[in-house]
N, C-alpha and C positions, 0 to 999 in steps of 0.2 A: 504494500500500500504506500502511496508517495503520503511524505511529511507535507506534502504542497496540497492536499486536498483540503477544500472545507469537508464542514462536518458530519454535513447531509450525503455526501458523496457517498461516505464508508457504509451510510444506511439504505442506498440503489440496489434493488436487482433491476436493472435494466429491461423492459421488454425484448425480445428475440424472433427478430421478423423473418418469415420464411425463408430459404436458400432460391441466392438468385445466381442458377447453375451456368457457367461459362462454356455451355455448349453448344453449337452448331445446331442442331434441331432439337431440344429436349421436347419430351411429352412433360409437360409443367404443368401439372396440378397441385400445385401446393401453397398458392399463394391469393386464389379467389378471382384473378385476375381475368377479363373478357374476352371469350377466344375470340372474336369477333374486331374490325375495326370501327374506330369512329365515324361519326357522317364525315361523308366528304364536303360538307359544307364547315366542317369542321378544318381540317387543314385548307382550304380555300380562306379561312375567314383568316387563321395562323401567317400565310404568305402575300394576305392584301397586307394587315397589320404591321410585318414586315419592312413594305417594300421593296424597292428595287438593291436599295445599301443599307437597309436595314438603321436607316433613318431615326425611327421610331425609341429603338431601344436606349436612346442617350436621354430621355426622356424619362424620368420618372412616373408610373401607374395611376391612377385615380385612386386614391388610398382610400376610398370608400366603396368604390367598384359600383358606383350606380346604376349604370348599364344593365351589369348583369342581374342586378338585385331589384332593378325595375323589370326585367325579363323574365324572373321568378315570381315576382309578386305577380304577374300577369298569369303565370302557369299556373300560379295556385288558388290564385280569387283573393290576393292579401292585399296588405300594403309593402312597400319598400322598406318601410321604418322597424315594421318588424322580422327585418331577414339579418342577419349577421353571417359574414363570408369570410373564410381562413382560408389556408394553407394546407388544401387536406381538413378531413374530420375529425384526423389526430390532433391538429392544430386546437382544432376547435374543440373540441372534446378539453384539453388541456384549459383553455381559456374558462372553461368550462369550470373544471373545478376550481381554478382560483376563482373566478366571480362568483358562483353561485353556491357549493357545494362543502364549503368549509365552517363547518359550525359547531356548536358543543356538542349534540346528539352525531350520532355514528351516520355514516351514510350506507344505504344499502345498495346492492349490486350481487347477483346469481354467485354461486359459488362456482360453477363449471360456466363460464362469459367470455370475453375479451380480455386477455390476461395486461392487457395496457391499463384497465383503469385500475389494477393493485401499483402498478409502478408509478401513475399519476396520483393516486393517493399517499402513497409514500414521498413523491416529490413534495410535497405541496405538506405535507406534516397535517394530513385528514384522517382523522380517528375513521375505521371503516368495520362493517360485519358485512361477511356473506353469509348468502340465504341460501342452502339447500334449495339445489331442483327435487323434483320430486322423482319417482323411482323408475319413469318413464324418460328422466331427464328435459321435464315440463315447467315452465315456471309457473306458479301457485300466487295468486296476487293475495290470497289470506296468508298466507307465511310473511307477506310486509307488513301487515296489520300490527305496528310497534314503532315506541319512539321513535324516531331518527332524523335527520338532517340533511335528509333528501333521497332520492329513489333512482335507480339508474339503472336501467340494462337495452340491451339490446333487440329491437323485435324486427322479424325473426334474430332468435337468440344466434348467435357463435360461439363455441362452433358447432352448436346443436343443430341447429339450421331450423326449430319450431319453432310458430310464432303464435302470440297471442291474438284473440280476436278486438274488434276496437269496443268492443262491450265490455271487455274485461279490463281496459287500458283505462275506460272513462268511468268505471266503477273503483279503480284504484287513483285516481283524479280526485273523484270526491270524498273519498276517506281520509287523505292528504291534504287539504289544500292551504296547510298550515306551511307544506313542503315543499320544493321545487321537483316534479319528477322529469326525466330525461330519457326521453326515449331515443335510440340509436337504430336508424330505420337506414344503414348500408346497402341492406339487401332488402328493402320492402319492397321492389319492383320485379321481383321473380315471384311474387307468389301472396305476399302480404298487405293488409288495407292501410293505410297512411293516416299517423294521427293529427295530420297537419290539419284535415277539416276540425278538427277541436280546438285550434286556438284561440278564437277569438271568445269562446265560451270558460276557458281555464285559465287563468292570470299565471298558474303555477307548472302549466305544460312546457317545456320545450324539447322540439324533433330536432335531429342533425341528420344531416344525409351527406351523399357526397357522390361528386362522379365518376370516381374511379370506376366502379363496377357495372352501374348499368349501360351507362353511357359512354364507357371505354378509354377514359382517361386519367387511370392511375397514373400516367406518366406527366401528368400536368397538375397534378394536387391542389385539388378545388374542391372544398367543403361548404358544407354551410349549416346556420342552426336557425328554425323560427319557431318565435314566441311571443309574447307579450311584449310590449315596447321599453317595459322597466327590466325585463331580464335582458333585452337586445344593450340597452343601456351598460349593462351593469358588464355584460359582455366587451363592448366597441370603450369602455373605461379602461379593463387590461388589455385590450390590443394595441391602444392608444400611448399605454406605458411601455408597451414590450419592443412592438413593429408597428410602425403609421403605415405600411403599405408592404402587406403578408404576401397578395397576388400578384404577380407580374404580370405583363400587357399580352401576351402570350395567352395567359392562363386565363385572364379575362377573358379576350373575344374565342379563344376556344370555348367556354363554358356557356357563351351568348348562344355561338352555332349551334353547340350539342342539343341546347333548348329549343330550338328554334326550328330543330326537322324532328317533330315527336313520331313521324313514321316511323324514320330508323330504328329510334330506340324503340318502337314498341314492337316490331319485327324482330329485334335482335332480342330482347325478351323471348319472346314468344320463341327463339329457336334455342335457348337456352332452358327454358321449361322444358319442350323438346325432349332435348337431351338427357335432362335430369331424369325424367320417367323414362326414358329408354335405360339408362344404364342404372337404374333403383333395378326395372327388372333382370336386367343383365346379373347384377349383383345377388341379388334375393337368389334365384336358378343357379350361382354360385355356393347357396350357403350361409353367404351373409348375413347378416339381422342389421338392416338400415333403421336409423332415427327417420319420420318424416320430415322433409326439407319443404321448405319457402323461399329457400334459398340459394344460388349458386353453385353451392355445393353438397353433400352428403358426407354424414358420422356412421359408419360401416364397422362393423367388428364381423370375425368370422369365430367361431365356437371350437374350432380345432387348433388354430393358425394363431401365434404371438404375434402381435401388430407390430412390433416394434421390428421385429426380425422380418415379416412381411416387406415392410417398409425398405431396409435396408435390400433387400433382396430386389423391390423394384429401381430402384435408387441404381443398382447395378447393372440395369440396363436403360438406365437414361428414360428412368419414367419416375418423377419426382411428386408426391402425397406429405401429406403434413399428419409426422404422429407427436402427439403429445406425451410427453413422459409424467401426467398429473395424474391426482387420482381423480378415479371414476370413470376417467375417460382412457386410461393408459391400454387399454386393448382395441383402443379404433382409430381407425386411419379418417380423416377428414379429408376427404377427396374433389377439388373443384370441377364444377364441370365445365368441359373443353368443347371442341367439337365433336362429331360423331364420331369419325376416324379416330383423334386422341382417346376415345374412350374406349373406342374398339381395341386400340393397342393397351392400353390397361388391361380390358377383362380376357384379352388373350395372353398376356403374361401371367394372370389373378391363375387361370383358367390352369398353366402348365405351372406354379408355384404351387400349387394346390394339391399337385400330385405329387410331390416331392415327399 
């Protein structure tokens, strides 16, 4: 340990993002990412942006990013005032719990979730309890029914991949509403209902989404969170402290585009759904015991087969799955869904690992 570290340092476990494999063709399921490309209105909008000498870039961002957050308030029937845009949802997430999230009562969040928000809690020095899923690996909105200092998970959950219905989200709304809850809707466009129509009815709601996933621009880290105009406040207060301009110009009129051809993305949905129910069955006629997905991807365990060793086994021929070494979940591979073809070549290695 360096004698040069503060003191919060030595108390990090750092979150541990998927492997990003340095090879020529991987079959890459391991990181949730789109098999799919963005609208081409998307890099057209990247290369007007641009220019010819690329002009533009000596230029400092719209540190408010209006454009785009007038473009979303249109998508979603809101106002501008209540949208707040980061750097990614990580960003945001993060912004997240310093503004809203730190107070004497514990904050709740799924015991098997997004392993970023125990590191972002540990950042930020936030007293936290996880909640038990339930034996389904289901979240239980009476298991929050207790103190706390706010509510936080994912729907659909990660890397469960189930999601809760918006009756059960608006039912734990009004039980709380002493609370801030925070729903994390990454993956709400493969399968799940958006609790973004509830804000103007909850002061204490806020969604994050982002476009990495449905929209196909993890490589442009563009987040966003909306809520009530006193939590967007209380939000754009530490961004204001941290970075006055999180998104580049880039990353703006990309995220304008992505909005702006809802065909695409609701096509590239739709062949993603797809896929997920083709290779649930592939899997299942495998053996496997799948969790239901909402989401992008599938939590697979096989009943004969160590996951862990699975893993490395496909690993060794350049077909890459995310196993978690946690409890509860340490016998399932969490498997993105790719295209057809990428999964085909999964369940025909699954297919001859199996006989081994």
């Amino acid at each position: 340990m360096s004698r040069y570290w503060s003191s919060i340092v030595h108390q990090l476990t750092p979150y541990v993002p998927g492997e990003q494999p340095r090879l020529a063709h991987p079959v890459k399921l391991n990181t949730n990412e789109n098999p799919y490309p963005p609208s081409p209105l998307v890099v057209e909008a990247i290369r007007r942006e641009l220019g010819e000498a690329g002009e533009s870039l000596r230029r400092y961002p719209d540190p408010g990013a209006l454009a785009l957050r007038e473009t979303l308030a249109a998508h979603h029937g809101i106002k501008a005032d209540q949208i707040f845009v980061g750097n990614g949802s990580d960003e945001v997430l993060a912004h997240v719990f310093a503004a809203l999230l730190k107070h004497d009562l514990p904050l709740l969040f799924p015991d098997v979730t997004y392993s970023f928000y125990t590191s972002y809690a540990r950042l930020y020095g936030i007293d936290y309890q996880t909640v038990a899923l339930d034996a389904s690996l289901a979240i239980r909105i009476e298991d929050y029914h207790r103190p706390n200092g706010g509510i936080l998970f994912p729907n659909p959950n990660a890397p469960t991949g189930r999601a809760l219905p918006l009756g059960e989200i608006e039912t734990l709304l009004r039980q709380h509403s002493d609370s801030v809850v925070v729903i994390d809707e990454a993956y709400v466009d493969f399968g799940a209902e958006s609790a973004v129509s509830l804000i103007d009815r909850y002061p204490n709601l806020l969604v994050v989404h982002t476009t990495s996933k449905a929209r196909s621009l993890a490589g442009m880290r563009v987040g966003f969170a909306f809520g009530d105009e006193k939590l967007i406040e209380a939000l754009n207060r530490v961004k204001d402290s941290f970075n006055s301009y999180p998104l580049d110009r880039l990353a703006q009129v990309a995220a304008v585009a992505a909005y702006k051809d809802d065909a695409w993305f609701r096509l590239g949905c739709q062949k993603v759904i797809a896929s997920r129910e083709r290779l649930v069955a592939s899997l299942k006629d495998l053996g496997f015991d799948v969790v239901p997905s909402a989401a992008n991807f599938v939590l697979a365990r096989h009943p004969g087969h160590d996951a862990g060793l699975l893993a490395a086994q496909l690993r060794a021929k350049d077909i890459f799955v995310r196993h978690f070494n946690a409890p509860r979940i340490d016998q399932y591979l969490r498997i993105t869904i790719g295209t057809d073809e990428e999964c085909d070549t999964l369940v025909a290695a699954l297919e001859t690992l199996l006989r081994l």
